[in-house]
PDB file of N, CA, C, O and CB in Angstrom:
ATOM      1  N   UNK A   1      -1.206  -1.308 -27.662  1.00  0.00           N
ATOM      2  CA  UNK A   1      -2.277  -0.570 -28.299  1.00  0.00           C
ATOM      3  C   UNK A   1      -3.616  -0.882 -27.623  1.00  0.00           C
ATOM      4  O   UNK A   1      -4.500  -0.026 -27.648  1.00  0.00           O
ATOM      5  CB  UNK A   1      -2.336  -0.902 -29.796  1.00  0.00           C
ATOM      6  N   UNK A   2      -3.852  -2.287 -26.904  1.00  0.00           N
ATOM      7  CA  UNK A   2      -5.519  -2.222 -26.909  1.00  0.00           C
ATOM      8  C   UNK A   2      -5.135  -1.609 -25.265  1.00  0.00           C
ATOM      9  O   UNK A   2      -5.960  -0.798 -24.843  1.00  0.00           O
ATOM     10  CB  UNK A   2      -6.737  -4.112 -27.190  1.00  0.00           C
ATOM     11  N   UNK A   3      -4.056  -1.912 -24.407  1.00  0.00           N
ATOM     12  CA  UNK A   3      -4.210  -0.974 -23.491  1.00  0.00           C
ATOM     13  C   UNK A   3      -4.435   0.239 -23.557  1.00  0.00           C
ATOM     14  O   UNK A   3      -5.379   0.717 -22.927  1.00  0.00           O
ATOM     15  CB  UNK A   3      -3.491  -0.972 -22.949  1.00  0.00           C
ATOM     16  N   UNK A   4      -3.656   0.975 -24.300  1.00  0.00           N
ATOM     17  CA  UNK A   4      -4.364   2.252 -24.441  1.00  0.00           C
ATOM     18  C   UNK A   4      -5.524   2.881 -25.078  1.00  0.00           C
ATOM     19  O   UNK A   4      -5.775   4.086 -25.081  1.00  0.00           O
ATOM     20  CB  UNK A   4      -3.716   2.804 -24.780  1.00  0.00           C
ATOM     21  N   UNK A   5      -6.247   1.880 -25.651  1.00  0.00           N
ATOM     22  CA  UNK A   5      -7.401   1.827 -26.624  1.00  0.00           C
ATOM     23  C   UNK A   5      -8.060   1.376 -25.143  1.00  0.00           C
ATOM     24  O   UNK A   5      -9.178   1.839 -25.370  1.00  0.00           O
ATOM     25  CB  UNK A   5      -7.398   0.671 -28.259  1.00  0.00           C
ATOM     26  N   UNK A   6      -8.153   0.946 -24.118  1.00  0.00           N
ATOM     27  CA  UNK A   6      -8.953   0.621 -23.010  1.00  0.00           C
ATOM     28  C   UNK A   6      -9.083   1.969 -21.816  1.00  0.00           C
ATOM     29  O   UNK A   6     -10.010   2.512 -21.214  1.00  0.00           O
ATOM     30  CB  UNK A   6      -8.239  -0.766 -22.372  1.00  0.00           C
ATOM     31  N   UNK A   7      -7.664   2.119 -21.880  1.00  0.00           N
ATOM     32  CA  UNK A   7      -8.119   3.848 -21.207  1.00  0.00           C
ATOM     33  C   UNK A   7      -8.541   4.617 -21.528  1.00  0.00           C
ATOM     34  O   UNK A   7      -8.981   5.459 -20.745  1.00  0.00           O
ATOM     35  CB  UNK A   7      -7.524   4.665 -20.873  1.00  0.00           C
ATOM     36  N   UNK A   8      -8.640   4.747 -22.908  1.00  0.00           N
ATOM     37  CA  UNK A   8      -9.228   5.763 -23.980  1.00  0.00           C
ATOM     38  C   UNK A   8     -10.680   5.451 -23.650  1.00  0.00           C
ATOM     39  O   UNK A   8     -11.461   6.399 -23.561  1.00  0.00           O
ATOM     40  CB  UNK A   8      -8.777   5.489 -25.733  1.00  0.00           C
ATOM     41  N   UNK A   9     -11.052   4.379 -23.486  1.00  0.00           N
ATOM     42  CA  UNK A   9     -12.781   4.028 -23.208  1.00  0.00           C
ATOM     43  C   UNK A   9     -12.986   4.328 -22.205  1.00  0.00           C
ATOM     44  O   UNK A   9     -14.139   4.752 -22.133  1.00  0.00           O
ATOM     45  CB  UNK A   9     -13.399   2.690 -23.248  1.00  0.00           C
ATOM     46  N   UNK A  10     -12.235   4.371 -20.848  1.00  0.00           N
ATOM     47  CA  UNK A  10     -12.302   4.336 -19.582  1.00  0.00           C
ATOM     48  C   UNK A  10     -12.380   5.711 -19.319  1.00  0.00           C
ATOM     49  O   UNK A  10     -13.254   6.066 -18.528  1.00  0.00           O
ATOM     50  CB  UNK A  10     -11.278   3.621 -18.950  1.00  0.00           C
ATOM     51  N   UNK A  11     -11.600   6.613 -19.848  1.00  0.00           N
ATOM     52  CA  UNK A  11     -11.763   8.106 -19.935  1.00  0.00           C
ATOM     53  C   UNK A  11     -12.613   8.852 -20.468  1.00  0.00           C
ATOM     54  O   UNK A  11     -12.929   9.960 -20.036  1.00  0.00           O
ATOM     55  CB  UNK A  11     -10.970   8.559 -20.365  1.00  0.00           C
ATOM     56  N   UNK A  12     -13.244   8.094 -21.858  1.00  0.00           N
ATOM     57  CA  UNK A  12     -14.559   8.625 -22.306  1.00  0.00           C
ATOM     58  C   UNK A  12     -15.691   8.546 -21.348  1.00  0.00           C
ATOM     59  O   UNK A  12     -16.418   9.505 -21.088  1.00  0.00           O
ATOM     60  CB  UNK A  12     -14.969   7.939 -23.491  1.00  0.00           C
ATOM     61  N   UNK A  13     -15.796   7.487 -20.889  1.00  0.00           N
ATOM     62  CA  UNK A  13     -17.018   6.961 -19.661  1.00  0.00           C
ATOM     63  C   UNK A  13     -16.990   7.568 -18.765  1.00  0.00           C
ATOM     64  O   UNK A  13     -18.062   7.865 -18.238  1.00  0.00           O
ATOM     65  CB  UNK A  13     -17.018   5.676 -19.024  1.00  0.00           C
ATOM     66  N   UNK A  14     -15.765   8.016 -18.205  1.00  0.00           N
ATOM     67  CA  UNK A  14     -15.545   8.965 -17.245  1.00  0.00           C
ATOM     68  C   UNK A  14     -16.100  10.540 -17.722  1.00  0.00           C
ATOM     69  O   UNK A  14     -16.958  11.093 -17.033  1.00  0.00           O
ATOM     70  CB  UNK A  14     -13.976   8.901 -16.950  1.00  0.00           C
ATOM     71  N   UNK A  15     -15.628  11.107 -18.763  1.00  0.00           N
ATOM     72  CA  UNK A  15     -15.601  12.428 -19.087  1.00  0.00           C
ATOM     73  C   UNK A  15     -17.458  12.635 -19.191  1.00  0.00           C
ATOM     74  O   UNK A  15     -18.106  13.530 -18.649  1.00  0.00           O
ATOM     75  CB  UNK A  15     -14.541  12.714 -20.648  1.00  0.00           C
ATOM     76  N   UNK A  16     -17.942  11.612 -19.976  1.00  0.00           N
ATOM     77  CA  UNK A  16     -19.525  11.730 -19.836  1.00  0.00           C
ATOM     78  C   UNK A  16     -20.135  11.774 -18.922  1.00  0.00           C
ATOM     79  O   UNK A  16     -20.970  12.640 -18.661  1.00  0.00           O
ATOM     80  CB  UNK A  16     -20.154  10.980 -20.252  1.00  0.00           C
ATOM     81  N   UNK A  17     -19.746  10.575 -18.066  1.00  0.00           N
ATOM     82  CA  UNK A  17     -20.407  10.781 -16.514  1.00  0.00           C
ATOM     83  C   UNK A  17     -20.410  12.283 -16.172  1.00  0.00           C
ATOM     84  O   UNK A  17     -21.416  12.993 -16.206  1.00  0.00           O
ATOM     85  CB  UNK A  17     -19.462   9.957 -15.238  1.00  0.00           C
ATOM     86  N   UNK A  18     -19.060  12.721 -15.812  1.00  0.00           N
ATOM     87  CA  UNK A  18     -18.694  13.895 -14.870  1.00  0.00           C
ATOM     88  C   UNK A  18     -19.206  15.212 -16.184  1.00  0.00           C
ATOM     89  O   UNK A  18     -18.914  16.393 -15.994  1.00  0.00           O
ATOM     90  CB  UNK A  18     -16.587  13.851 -14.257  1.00  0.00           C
ATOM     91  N   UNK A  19     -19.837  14.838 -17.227  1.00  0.00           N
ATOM     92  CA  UNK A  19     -20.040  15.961 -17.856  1.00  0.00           C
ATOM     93  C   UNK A  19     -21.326  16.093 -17.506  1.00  0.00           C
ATOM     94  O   UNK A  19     -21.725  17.181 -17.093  1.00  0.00           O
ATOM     95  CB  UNK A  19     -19.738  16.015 -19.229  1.00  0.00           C
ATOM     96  N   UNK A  20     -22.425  14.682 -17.650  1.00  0.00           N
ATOM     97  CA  UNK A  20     -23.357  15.058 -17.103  1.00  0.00           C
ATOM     98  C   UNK A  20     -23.731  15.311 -15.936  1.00  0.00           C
ATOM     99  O   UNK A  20     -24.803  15.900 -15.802  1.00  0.00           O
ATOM    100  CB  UNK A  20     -23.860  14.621 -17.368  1.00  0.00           C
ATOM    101  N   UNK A  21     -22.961  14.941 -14.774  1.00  0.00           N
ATOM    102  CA  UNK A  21     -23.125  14.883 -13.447  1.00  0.00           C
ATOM    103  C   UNK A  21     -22.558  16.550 -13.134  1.00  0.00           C
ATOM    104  O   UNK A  21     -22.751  17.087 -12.044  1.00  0.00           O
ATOM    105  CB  UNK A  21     -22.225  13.480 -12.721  1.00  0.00           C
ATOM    106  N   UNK A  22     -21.883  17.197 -14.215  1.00  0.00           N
ATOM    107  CA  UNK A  22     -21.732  18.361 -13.829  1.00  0.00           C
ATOM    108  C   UNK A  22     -22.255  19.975 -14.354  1.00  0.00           C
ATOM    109  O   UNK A  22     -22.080  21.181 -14.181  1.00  0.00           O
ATOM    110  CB  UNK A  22     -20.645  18.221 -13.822  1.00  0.00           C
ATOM    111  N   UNK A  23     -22.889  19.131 -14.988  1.00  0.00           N
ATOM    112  CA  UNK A  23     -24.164  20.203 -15.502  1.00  0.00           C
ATOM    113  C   UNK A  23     -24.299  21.635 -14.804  1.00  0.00           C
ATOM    114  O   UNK A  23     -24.128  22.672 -15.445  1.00  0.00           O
ATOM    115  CB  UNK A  23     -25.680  19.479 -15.193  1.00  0.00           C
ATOM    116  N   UNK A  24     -24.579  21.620 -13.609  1.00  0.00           N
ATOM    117  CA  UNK A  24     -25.024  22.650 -12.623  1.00  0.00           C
ATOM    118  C   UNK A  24     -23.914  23.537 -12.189  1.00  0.00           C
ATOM    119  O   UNK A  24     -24.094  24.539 -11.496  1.00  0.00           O
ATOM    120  CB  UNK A  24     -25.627  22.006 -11.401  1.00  0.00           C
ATOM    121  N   UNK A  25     -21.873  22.820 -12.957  1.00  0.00           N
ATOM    122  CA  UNK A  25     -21.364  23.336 -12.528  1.00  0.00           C
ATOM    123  C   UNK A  25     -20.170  24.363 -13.882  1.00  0.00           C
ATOM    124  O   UNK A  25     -19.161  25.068 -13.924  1.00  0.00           O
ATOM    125  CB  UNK A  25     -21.057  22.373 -11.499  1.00  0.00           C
ATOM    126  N   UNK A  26     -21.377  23.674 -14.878  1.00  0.00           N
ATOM    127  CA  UNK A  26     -20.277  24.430 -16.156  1.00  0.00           C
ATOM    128  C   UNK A  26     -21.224  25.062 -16.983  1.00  0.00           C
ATOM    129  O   UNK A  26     -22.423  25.058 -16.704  1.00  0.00           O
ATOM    130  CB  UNK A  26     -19.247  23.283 -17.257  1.00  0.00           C
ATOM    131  N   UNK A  27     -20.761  25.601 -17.979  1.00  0.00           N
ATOM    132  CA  UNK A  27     -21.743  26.516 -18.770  1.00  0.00           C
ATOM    133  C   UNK A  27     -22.179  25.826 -19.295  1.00  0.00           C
ATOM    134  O   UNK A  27     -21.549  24.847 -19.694  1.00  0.00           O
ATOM    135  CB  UNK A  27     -21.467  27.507 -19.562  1.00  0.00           C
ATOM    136  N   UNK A  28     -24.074  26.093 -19.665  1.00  0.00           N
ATOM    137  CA  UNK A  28     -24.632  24.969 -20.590  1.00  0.00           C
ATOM    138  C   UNK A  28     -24.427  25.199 -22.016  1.00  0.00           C
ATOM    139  O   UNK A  28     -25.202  24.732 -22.851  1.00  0.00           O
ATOM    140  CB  UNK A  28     -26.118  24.781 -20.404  1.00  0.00           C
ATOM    141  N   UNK A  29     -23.321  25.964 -22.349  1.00  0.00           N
ATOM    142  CA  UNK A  29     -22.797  25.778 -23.873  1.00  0.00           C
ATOM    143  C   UNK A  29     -21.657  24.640 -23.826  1.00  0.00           C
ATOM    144  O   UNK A  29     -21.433  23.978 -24.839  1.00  0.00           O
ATOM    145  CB  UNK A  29     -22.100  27.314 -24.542  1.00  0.00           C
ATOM    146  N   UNK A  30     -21.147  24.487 -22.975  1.00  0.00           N
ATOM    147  CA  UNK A  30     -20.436  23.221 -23.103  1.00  0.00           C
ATOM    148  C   UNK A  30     -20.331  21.788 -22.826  1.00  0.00           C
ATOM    149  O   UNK A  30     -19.427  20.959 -22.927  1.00  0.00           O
ATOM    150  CB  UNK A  30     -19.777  23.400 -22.810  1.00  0.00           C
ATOM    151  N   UNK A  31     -22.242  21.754 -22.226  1.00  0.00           N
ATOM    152  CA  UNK A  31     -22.286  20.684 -22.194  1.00  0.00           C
ATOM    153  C   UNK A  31     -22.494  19.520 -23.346  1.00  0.00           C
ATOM    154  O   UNK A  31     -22.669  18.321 -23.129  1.00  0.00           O
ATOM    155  CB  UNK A  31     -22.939  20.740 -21.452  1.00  0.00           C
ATOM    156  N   UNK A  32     -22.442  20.056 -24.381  1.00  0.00           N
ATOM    157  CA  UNK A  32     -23.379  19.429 -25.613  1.00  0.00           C
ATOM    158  C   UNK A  32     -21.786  19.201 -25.953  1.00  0.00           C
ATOM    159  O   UNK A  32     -21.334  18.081 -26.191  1.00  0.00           O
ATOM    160  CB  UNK A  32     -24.733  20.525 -26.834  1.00  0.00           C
ATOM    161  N   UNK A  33     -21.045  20.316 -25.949  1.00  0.00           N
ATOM    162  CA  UNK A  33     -19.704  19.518 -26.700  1.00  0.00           C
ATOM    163  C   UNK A  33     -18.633  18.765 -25.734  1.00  0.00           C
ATOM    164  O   UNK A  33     -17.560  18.420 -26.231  1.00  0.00           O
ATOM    165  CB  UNK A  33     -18.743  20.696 -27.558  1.00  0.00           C
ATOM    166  N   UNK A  34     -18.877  18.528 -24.495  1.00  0.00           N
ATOM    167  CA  UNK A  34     -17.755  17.608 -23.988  1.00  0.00           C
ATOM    168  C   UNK A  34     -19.213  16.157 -24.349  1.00  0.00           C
ATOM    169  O   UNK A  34     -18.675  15.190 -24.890  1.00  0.00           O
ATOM    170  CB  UNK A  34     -16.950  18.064 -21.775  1.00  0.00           C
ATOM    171  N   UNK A  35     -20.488  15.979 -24.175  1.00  0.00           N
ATOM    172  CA  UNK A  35     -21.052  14.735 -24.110  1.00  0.00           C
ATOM    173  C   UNK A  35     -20.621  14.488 -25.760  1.00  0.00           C
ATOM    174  O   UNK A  35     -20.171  13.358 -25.950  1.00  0.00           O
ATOM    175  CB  UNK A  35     -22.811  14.687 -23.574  1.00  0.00           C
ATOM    176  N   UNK A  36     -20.665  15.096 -26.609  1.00  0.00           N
ATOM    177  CA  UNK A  36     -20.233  14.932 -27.745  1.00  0.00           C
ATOM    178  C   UNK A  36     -19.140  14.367 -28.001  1.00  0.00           C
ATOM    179  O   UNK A  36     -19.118  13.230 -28.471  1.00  0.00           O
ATOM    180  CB  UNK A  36     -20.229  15.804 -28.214  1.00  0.00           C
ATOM    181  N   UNK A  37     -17.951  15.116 -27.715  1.00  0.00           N
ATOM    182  CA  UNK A  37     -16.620  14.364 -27.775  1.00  0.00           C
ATOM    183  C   UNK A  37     -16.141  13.328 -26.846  1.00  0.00           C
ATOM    184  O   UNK A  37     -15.010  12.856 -26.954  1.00  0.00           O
ATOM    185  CB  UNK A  37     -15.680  15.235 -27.718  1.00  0.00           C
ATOM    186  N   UNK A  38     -17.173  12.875 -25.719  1.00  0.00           N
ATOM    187  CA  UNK A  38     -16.843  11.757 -24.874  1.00  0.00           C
ATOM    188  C   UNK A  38     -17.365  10.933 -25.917  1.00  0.00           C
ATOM    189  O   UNK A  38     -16.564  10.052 -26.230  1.00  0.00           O
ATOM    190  CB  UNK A  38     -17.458  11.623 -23.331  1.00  0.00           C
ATOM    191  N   UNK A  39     -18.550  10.914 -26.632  1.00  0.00           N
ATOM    192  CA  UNK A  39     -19.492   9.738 -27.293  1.00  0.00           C
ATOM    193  C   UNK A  39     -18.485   9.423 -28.587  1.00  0.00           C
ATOM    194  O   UNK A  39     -17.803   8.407 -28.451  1.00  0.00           O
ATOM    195  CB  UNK A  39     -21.339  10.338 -27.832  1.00  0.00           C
ATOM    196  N   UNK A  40     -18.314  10.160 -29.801  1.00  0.00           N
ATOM    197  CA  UNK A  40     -17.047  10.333 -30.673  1.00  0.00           C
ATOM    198  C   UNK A  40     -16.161   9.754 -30.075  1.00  0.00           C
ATOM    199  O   UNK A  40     -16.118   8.638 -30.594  1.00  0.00           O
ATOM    200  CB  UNK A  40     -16.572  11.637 -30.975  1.00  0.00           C
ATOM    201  N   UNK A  41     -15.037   9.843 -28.902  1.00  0.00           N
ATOM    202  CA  UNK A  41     -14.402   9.178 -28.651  1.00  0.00           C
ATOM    203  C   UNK A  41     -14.366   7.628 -28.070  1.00  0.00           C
ATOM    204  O   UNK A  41     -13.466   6.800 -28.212  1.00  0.00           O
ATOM    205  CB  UNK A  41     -14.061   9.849 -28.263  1.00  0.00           C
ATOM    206  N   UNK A  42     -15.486   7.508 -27.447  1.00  0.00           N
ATOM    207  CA  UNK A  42     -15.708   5.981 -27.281  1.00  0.00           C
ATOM    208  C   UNK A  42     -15.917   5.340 -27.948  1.00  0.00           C
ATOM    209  O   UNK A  42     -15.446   4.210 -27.827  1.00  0.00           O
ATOM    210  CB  UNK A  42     -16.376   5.566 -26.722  1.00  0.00           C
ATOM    211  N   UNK A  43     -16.857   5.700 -29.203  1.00  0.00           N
ATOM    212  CA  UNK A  43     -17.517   5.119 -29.947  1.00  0.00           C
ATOM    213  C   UNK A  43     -16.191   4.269 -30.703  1.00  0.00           C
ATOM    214  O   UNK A  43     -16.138   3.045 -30.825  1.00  0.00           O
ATOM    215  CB  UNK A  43     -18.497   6.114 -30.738  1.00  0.00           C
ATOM    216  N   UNK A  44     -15.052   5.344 -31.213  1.00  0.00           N
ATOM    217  CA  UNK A  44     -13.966   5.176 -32.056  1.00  0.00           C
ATOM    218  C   UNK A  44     -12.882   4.166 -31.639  1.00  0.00           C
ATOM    219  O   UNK A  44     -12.293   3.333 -32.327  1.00  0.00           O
ATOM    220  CB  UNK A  44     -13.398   6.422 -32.226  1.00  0.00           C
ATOM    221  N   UNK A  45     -12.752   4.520 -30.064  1.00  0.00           N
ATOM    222  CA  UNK A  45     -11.958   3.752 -29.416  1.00  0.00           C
ATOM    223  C   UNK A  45     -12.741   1.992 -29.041  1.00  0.00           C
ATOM    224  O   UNK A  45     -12.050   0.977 -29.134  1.00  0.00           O
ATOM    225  CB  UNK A  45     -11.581   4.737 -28.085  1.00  0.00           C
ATOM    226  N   UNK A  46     -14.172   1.947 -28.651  1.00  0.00           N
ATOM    227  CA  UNK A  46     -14.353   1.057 -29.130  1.00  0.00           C
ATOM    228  C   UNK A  46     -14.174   0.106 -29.704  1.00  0.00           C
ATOM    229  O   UNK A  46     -14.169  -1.086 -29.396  1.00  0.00           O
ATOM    230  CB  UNK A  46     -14.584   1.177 -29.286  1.00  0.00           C
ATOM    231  N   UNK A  47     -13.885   1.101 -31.334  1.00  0.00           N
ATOM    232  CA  UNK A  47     -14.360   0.140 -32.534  1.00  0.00           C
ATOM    233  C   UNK A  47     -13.145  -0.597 -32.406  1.00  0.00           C
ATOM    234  O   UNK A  47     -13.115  -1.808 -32.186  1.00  0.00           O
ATOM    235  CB  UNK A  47     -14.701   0.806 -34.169  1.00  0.00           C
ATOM    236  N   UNK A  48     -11.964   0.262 -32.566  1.00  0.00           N
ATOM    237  CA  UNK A  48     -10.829   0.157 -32.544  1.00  0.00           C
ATOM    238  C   UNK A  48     -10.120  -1.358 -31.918  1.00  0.00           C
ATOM    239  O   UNK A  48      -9.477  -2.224 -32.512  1.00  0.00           O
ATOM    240  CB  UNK A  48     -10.550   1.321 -31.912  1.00  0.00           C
ATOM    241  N   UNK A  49     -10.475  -1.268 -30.700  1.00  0.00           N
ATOM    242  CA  UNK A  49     -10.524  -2.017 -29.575  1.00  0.00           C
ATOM    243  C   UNK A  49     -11.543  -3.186 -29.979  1.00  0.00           C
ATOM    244  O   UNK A  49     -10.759  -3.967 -30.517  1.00  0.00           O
ATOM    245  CB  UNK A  49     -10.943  -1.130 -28.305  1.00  0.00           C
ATOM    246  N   UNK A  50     -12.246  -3.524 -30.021  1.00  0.00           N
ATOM    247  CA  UNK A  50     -13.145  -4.554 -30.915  1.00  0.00           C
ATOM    248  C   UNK A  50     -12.538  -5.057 -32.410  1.00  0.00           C
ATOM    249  O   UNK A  50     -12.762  -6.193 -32.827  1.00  0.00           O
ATOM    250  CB  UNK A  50     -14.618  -3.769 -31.243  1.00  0.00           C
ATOM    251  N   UNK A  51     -11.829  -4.177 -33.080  1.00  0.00           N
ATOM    252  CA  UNK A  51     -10.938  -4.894 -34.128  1.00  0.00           C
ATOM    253  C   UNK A  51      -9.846  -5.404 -33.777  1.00  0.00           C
ATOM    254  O   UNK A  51      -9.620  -6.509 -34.269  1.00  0.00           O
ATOM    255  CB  UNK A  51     -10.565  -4.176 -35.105  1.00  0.00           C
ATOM    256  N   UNK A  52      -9.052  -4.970 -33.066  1.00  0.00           N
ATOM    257  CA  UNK A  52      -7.783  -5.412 -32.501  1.00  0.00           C
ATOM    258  C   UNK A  52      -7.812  -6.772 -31.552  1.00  0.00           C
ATOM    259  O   UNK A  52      -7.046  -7.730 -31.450  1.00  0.00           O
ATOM    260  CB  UNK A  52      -7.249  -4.216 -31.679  1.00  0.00           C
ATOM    261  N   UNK A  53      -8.920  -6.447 -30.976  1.00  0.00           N
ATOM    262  CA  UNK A  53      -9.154  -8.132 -30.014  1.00  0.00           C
ATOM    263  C   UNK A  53      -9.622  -9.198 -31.047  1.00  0.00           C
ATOM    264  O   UNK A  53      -9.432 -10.394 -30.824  1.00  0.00           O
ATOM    265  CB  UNK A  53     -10.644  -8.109 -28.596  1.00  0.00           C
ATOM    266  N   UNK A  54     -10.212  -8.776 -32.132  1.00  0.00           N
ATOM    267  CA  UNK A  54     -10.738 -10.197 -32.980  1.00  0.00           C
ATOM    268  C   UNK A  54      -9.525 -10.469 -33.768  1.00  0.00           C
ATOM    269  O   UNK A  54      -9.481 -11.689 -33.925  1.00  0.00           O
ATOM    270  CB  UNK A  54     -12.210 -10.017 -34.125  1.00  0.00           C
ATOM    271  N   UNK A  55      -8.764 -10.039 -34.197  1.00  0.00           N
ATOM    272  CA  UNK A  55      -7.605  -9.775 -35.030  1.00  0.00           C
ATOM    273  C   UNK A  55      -6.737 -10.667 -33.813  1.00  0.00           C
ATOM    274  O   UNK A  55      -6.531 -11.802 -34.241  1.00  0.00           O
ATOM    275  CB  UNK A  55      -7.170  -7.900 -35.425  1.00  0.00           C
ATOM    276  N   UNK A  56      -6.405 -10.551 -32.994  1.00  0.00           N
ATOM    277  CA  UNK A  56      -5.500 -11.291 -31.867  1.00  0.00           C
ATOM    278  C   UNK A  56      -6.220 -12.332 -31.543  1.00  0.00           C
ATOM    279  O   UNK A  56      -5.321 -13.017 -31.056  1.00  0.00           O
ATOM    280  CB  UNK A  56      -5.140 -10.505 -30.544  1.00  0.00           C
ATOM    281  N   UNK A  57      -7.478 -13.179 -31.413  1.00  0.00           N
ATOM    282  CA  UNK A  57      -8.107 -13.894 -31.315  1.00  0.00           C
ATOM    283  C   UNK A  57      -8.044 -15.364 -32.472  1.00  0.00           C
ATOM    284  O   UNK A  57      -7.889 -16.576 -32.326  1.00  0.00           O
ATOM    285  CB  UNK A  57      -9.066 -13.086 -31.198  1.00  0.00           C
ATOM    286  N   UNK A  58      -8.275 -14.365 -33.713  1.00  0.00           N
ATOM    287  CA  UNK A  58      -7.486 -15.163 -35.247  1.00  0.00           C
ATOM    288  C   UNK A  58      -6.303 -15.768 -35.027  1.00  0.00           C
ATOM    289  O   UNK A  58      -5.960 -16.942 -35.166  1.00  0.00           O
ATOM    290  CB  UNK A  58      -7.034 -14.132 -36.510  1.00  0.00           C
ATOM    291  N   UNK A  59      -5.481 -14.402 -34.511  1.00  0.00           N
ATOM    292  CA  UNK A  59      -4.001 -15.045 -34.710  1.00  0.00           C
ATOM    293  C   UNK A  59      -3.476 -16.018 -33.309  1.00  0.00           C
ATOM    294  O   UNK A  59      -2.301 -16.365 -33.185  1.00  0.00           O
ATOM    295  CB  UNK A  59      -2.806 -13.616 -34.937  1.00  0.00           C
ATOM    296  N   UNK A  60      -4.623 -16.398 -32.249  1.00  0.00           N
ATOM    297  CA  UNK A  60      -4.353 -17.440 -31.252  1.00  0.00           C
ATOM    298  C   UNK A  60      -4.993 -18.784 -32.029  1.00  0.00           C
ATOM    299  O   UNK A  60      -4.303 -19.801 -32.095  1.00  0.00           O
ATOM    300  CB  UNK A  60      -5.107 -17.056 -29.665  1.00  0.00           C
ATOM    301  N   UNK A  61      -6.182 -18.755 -32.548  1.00  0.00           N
ATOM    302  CA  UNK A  61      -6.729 -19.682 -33.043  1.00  0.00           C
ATOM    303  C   UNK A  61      -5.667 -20.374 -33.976  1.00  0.00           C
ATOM    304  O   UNK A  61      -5.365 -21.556 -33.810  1.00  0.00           O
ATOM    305  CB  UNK A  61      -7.919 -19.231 -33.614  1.00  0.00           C
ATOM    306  N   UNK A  62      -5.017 -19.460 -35.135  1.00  0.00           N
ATOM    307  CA  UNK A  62      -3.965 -20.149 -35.873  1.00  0.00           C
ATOM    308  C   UNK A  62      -3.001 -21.087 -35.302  1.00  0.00           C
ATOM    309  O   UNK A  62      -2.719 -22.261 -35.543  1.00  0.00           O
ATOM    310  CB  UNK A  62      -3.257 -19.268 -36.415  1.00  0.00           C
ATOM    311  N   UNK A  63      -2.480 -20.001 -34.271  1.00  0.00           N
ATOM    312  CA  UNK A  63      -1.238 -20.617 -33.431  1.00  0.00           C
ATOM    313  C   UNK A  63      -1.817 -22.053 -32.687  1.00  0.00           C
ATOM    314  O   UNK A  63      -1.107 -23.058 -32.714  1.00  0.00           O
ATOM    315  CB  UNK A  63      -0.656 -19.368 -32.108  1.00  0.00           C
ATOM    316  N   UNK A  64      -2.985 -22.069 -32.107  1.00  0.00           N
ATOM    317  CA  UNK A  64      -3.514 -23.621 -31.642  1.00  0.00           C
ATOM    318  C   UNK A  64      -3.647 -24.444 -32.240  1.00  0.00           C
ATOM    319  O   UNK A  64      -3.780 -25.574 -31.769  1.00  0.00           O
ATOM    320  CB  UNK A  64      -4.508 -23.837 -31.189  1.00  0.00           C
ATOM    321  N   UNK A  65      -3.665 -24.034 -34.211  1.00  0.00           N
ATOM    322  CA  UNK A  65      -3.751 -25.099 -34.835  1.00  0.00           C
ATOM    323  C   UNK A  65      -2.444 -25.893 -35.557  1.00  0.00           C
ATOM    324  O   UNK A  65      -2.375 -26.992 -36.106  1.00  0.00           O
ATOM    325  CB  UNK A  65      -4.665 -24.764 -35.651  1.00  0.00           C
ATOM    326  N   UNK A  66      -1.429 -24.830 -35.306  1.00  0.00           N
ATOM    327  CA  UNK A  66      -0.237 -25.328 -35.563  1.00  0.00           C
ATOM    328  C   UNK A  66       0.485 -25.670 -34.418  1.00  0.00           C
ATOM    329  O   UNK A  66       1.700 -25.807 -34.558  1.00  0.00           O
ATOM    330  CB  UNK A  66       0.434 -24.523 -36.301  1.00  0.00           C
ATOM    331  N   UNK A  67      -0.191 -25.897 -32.905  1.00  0.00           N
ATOM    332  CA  UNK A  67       0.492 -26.551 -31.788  1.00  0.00           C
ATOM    333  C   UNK A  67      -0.291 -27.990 -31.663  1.00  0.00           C
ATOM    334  O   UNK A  67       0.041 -28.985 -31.018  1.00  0.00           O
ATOM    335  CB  UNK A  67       0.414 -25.584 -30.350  1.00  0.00           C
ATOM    336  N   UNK A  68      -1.736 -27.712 -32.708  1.00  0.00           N
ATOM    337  CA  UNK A  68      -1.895 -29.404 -32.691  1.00  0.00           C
ATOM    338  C   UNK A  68      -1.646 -30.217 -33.750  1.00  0.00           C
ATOM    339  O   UNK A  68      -2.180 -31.324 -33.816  1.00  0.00           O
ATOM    340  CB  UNK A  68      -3.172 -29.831 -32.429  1.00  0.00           C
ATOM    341  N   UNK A  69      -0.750 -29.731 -34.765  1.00  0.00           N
ATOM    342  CA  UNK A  69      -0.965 -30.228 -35.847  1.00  0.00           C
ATOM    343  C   UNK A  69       1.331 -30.524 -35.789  1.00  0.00           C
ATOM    344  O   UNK A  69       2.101 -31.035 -36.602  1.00  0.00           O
ATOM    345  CB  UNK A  69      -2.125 -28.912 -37.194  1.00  0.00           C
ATOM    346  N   UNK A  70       1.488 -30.057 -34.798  1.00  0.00           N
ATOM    347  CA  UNK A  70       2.780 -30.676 -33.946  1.00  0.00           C
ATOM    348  C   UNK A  70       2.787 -31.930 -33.605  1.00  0.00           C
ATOM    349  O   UNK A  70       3.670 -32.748 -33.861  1.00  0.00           O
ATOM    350  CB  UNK A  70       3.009 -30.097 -32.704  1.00  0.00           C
ATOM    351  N   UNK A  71       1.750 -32.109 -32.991  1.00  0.00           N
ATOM    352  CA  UNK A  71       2.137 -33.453 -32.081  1.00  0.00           C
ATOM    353  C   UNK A  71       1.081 -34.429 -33.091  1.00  0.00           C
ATOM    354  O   UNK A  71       0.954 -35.633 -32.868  1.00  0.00           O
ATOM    355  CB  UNK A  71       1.619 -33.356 -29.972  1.00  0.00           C
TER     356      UNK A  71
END
C-alpha cells in the first residue's frame, strides 16, 4: 500500500508539473481541472501515506520493545 500510495504522489507531481508546463498546449478550460485533480490527489495520497508510515513506525517501536525486554 504505501508503495502505491508513493506513485500516486509521484504521478500527481508529475501531472501538475506537465499541466502547468503545458498550458500553451491544451485548452485553457482544462487547465484548472487537471491542476485541480493533481492537488486533490496528492493532497489525499499524502495524507494517506503519512498515516500509514506513522502507524508502521508504532508497530517497529513496539516490536523493539519486546526484543529488549527478551534479553
Amino acid at each position: 500500500m504505501i508503495k502505491l500510495l508513493s506513485w500516486v504522489l509521484v504521478f500527481c507531481i508529475a501531472l501538475y508539473f506537465f499541466g502547468i508546463m503545458g498550458m500553451a498546449f491544451i485548452s485553457p478550460s482544462l487547465i484548472p481541472i487537471i491542476v485541480i485533480v493533481a492537488i486533490v490527489l496528492g493532497v489525499i495520497s499524502a495524507g494517506l501515506l503519512l498515516i500509514l508510515l506513522i502507524k508502521e513506525r508504532i508497530k517497529d517501536k513496539e516490536g523493539e520493545k519486546n526484543d529488549l525486554n527478551k534479553y
